[in-house]
C-alpha positions in Angstrom: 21.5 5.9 -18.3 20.7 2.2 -18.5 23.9 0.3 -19.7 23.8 -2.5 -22.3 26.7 -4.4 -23.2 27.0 -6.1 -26.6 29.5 -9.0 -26.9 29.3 -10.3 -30.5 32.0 -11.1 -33.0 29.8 -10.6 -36.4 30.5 -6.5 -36.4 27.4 -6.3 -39.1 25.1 -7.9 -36.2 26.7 -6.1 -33.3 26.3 -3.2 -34.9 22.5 -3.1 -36.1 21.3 -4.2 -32.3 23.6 -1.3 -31.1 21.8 0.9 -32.9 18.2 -0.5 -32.6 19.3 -0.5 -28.7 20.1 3.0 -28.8 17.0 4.3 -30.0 15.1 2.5 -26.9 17.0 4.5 -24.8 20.2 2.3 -23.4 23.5 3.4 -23.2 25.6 0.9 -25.5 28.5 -0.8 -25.3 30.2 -3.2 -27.8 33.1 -6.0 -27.8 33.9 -8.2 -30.1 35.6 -11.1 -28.1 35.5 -12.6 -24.2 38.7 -10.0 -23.5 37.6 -6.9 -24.5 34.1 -8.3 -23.3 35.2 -8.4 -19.5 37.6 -5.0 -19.5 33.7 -3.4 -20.6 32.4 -5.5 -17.7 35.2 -4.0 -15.1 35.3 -0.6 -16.6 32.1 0.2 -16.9 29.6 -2.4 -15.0 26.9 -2.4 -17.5 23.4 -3.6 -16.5 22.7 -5.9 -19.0 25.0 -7.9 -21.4 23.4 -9.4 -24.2 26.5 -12.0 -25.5 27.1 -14.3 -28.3 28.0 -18.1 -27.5 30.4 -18.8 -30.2 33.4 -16.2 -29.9 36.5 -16.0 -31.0 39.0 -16.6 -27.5 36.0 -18.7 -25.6 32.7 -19.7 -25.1 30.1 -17.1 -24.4 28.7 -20.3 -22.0 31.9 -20.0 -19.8 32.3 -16.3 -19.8 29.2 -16.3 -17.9 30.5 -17.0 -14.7 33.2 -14.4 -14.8 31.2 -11.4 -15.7 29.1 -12.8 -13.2 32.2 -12.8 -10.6 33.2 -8.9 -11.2 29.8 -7.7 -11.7 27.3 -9.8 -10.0 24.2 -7.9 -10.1 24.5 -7.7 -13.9 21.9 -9.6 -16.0 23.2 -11.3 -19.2 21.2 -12.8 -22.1 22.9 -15.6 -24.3 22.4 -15.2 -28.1 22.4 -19.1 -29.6 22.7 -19.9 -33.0 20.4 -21.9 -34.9 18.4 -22.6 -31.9 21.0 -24.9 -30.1 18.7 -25.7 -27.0 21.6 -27.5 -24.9 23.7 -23.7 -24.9 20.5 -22.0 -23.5 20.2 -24.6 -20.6 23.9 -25.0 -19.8 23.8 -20.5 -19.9 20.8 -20.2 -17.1 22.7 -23.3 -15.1 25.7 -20.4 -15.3 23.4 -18.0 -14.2 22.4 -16.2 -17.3 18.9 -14.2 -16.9 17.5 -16.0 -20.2 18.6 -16.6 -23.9 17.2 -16.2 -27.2 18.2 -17.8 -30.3 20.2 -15.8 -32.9 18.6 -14.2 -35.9 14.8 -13.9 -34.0 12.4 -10.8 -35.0 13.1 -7.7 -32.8 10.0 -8.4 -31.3 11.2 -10.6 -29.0 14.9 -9.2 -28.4 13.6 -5.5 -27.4 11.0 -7.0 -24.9 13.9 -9.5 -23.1 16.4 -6.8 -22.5 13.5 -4.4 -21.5 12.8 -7.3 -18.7 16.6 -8.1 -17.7 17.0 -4.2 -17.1 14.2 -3.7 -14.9 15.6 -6.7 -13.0 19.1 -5.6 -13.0 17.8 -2.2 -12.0 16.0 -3.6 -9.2 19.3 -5.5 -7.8 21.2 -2.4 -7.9 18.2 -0.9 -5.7 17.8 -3.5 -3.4 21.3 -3.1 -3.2 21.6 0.5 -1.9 18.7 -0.6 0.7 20.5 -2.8 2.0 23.6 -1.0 2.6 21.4 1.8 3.7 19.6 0.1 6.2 23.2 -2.2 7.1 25.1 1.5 7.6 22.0 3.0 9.7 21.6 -0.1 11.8 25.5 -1.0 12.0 28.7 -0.7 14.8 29.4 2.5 12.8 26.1 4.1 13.8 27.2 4.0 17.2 28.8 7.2 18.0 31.4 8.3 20.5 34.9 7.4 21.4 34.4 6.9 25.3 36.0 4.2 26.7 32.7 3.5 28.2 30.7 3.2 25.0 33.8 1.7 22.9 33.8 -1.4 25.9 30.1 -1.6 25.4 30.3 -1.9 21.5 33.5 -4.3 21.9 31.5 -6.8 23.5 28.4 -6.3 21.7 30.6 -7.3 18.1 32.3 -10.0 19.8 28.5 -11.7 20.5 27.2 -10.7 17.3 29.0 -13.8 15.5 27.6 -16.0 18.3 23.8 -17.1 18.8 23.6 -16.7 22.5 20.8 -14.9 24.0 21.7 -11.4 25.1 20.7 -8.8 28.0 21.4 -5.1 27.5 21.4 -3.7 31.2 21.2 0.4 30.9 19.1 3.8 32.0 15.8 4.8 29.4 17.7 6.5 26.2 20.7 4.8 26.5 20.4 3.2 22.7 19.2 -0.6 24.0 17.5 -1.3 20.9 20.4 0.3 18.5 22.7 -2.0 20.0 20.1 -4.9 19.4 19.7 -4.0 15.7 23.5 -3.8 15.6 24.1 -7.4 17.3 21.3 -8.6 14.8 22.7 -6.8 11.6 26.5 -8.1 12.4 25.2 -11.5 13.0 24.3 -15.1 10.8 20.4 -13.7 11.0 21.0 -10.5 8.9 19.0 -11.5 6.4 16.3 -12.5 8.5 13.5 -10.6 10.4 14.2 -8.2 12.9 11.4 -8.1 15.2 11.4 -5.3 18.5 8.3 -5.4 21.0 8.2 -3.2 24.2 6.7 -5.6 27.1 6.3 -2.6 28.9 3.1 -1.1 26.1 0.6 -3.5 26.5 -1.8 -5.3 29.7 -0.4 -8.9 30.0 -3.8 -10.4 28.1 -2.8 -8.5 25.4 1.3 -8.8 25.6 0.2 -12.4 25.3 -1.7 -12.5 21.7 1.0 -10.6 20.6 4.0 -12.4 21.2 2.7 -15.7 21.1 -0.3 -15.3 18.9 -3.8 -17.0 19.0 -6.3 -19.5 17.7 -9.7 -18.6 16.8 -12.7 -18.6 19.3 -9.7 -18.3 22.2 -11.7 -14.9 23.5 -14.1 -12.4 22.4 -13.1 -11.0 19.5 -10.6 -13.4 18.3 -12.1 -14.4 14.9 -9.4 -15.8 13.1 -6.0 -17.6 13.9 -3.1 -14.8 14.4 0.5 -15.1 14.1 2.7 -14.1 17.6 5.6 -11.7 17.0 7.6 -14.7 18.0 6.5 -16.6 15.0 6.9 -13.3 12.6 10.7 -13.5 14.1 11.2 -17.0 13.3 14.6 -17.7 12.0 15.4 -13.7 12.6 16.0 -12.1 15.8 13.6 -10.7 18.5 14.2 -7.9 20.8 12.0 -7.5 23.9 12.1 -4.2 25.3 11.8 -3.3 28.8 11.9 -7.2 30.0 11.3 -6.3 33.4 8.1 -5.6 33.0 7.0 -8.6 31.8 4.1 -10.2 34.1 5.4 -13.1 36.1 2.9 -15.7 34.1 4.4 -15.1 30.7 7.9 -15.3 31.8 7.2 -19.0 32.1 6.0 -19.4 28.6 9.3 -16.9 27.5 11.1 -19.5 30.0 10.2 -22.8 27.7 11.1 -20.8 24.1 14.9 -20.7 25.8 14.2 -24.2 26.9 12.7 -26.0 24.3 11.7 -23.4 21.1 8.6 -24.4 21.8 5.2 -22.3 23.1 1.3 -22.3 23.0 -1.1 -20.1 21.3 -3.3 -19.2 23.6 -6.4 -21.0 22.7 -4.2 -23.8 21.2 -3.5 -27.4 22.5 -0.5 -28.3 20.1 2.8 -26.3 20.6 4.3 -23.9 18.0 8.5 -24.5 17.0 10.0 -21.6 16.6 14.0 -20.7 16.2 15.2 -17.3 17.2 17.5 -15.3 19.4 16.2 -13.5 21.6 18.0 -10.2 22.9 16.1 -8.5 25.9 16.6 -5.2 27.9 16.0 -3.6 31.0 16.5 -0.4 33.0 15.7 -2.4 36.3 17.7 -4.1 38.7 16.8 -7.8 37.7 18.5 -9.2 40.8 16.1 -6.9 43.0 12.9 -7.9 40.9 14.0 -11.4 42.0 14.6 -10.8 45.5 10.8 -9.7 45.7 9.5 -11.9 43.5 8.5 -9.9 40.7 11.0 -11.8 37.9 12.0 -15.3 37.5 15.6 -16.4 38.6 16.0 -19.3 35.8 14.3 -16.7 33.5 17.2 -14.2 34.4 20.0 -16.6 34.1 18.8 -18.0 30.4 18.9 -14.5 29.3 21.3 -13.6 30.8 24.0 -15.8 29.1 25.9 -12.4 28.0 25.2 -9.0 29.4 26.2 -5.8 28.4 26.0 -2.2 30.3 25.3 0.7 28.1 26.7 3.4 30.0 24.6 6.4 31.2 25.1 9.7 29.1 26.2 11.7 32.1 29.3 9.0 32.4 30.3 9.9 28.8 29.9 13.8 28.5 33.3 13.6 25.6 30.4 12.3 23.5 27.7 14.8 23.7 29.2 17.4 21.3 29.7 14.6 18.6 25.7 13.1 19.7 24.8 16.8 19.1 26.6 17.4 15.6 24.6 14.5 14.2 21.6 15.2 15.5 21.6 18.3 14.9 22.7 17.7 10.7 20.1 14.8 10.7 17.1 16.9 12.1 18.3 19.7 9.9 17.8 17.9 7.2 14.5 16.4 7.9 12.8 20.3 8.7 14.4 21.4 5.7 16.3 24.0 8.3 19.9 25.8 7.8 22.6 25.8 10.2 25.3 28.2 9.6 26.3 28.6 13.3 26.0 26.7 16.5 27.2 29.0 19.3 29.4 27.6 21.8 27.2 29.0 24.7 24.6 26.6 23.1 26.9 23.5 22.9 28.7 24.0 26.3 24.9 24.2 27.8 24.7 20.6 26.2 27.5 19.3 27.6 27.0 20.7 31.0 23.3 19.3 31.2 22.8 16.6 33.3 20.6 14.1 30.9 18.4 12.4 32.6 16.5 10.8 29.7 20.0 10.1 28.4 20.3 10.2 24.3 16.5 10.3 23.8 16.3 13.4 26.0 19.5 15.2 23.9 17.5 14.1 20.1 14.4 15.8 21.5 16.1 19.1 22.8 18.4 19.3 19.6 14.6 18.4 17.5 12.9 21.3 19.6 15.9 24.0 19.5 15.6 23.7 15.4 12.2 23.9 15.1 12.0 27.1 17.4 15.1 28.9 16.4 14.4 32.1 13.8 17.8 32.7 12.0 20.3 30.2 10.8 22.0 29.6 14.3 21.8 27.7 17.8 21.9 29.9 20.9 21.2 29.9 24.4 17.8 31.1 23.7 17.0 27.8 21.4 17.2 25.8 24.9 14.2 24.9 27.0 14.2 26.6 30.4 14.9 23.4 32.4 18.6 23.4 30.1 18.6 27.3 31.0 18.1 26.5 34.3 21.6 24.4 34.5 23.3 27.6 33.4 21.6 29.8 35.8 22.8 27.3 38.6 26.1 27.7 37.2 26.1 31.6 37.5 24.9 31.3 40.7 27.9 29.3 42.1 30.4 31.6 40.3 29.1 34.9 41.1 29.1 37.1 44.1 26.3 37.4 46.8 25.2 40.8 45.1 23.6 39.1 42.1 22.0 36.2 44.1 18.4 38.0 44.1 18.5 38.8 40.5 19.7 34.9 39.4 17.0 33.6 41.6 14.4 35.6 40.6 15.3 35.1 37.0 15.0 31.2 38.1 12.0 31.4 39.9 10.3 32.8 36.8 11.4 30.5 34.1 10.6 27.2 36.2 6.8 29.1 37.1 6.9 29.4 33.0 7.9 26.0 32.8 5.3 24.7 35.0 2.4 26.3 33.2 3.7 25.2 29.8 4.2 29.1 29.1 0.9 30.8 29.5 1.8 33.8 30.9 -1.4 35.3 32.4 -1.3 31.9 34.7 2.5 32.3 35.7 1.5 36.1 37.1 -1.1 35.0 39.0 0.9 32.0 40.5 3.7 34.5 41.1 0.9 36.8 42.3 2.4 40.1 40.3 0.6 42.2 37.2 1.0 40.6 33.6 2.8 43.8 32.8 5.4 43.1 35.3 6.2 39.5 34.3 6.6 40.7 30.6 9.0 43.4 31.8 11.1 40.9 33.6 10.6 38.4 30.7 11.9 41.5 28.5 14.7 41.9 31.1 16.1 38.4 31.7 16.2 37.6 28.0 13.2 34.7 29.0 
């Protein structure tokens, strides 16, 4: 319920807008002096406080400040007496949301609380978002306790406080642009724009008008003036994806932002200032691209100011299982699914599984197995064949010759199945036997 704090020493007056308050709907509080006023304020952190200037230990003025100090996104409204103007002005200086003067019709009392609580609502809401999106977006969203990762997330906290331009070095899936929103959220841009492009999603014409926008008449089609993602990150933080990729032309104009914080629109004669920091990431060898020409050595060595390698998941298998515990609650969630039971054939397949497409590839598997599983648990069967595959290479290696035709077989059949996206009347013919056959060894080998 909305809280409404009533600090007034008059008990007849304190009283009646108590219980005029209550019938709108709030949740009322009362004190009679500044004391009893604040231990409301810590105990119960009302949204509004609707307070008297003249009171008996202080001055309702003053007491401003300290109810704003232990409960800042409260909104308080100064009751003046006898319409002393200089109280109202001196209260909003302190802070104070508005005032009215003592002894007004209703009409205007129930209206300005109705106002401050909607506005005190909305702090506590923008609140929450905040936190939400610094929790989901923070260090602590990282997760595993690697030595690997921790070293990577070390460094990335110790830059954060800094403004430096930063290159994240790392395989597809490793989490680049997590850490980027991490370094962004720890550091003095927070509160600013966080702006991610991928340089490796659009032709280099069109890379162009996005990042650094364009002036009207520039080309066909450009009707009107358009902002550049660089602009949209001014004062905020940028992230540019896949770096690499970035045709050799533009990493000239990138080049003179380090330099100068300066570019062109493309149709434009007169530069554009900017101020960001730029992070950037790659899954290329940036010292080959510049051995054969392909990326800029200054380029490389302006961003390059601070790098950081995020490991590879197959060099930090102790962190799959707790990779695959979130996932799997957070995907849960989302389909509106049940887990009861993960079975430890399932997660031991995870962990052995050489991940290619790193964290990505585990999000998408753990998506997939909860989607397609038909009970309440996580097995074997939940896997995609390429996973199942792993574990048949396993078997292989640790059983005897007289079970190498079956395992290869079984093999055989689930990559052909694999290959034709499951249509089974396809995978017979390739494997040239009868669609009755191929469903009994489908039967057989639990496919």
């Amino acid at each position: 319920m909305n809280k409404l704090l009533i600090i007034d020493d008059e008990n007849q007056i304190r009283k009646l807008l108590s219980r005029l308050m209550e019938l709108e709907g709030y949740e009322v509080l009362q004190a009679a002096d500044c004391r009893s006023g604040l231990k409301q304020v810590e105990v119960n952190a009302p949204n509004v406080v609707l307070c008297d200037v003249r009171l008996p230990d202080g001055n309702g003025v003053d007491l401003i400040e300290r109810i704003k100090k232990n409960s800042p996104l409260s909104e308080i409204i100064m009751l003046t007496a006898h319409g002393n103007i200089a109280d109202g002005v001196q209260a909003i200086k302190n802070g104070a949301f508005d005032y009215i003067t003592k002894g007004d019709d209703n009409n205007k009392i129930i209206p300005l609380i109705s106002r401050a609580m909607e506005k005190a609502l909305m702090n506590n809401r923008l609140k929450q978002l905040e936190e939400q999106v610094g929790n989901k977006y923070s260090f602590d969203s990282i997760l595993g306790n690697s030595k690997q990762i921790k070293e990577a997330v070390s460094l990335a906290k110790k830059v954060a406080a800094t403004d430096i331009p930063v290159l994240l070095t790392g395989e597809t899936g490793t989490g680049k642009e997590v850490f980027a929103q991490a370094i962004h959220v720890a550091g003095i841009r927070k509160n600013k724009s966080f702006v991610a492009v991928n340089c490796s999603a659009f032709s280099k014409e069109l890379l162009a008008s996005e990042m650094f926008g364009h002036k009207a008449g520039s080309f066909t089609g450009a009707t009107k003036d358009k902002k550049g993602l660089f602009e949209e990150a001014n004062h905020g933080t940028i992230f540019l994806d896949e770096i690499g990729e970035m045709e050799f032309e533009l990493q000239a104009k990138l080049l003179r932002i380090l330099e100068t914080g300066e570019f062109l629109k493309i149709g434009d004669t007169k530069p554009t200032k900017v101020d960001v920091r730029i992070i950037a990431a790659t899954n290329r060898n940036l010292q080959k691209e510049i051995e054969e020409n392909r990326f800029r050595e200054d380029l490389f060595y302006r961003l390059s100011v601070f790098q950081i390698h995020l490991p590879a998941l197959r060099e930090r298998t102790e962190d799959i299982k707790a990779l695959a515990n979130y996932f799997i609650a957070t995907y849960a969630a989302k389909l509106v699914r049940r887990v009861r039971h993960i079975s430890p054939e399932y997660m031991n397949a995870l962990t052995r599984h050489v991940w290619r497409g790193n964290i990505r590839e585990l999000r998408n598997v753990i998506e997939r197995s909860l989607i397609v599983c038909s009970d309440e648990s996580l097995t074997l069967e939940d896997l995609p064949i390429e996973i199942l595959n792993d574990q048949l290479d396993e078997i292989t290696a640790k059983n005897s010759s007289d079970l190498e035709l079956s395992v290869m077989e079984r093999r055989h059949i689930c990559r052909v199945l694999q290959f034709t996206k499951g249509n089974k009347t396809e995978t017979a013919r390739l494997l040239k036997i009868g669609l009755t056959t191929l469903y009994r060894k489908i039967e057989e080998y639990k496919l």
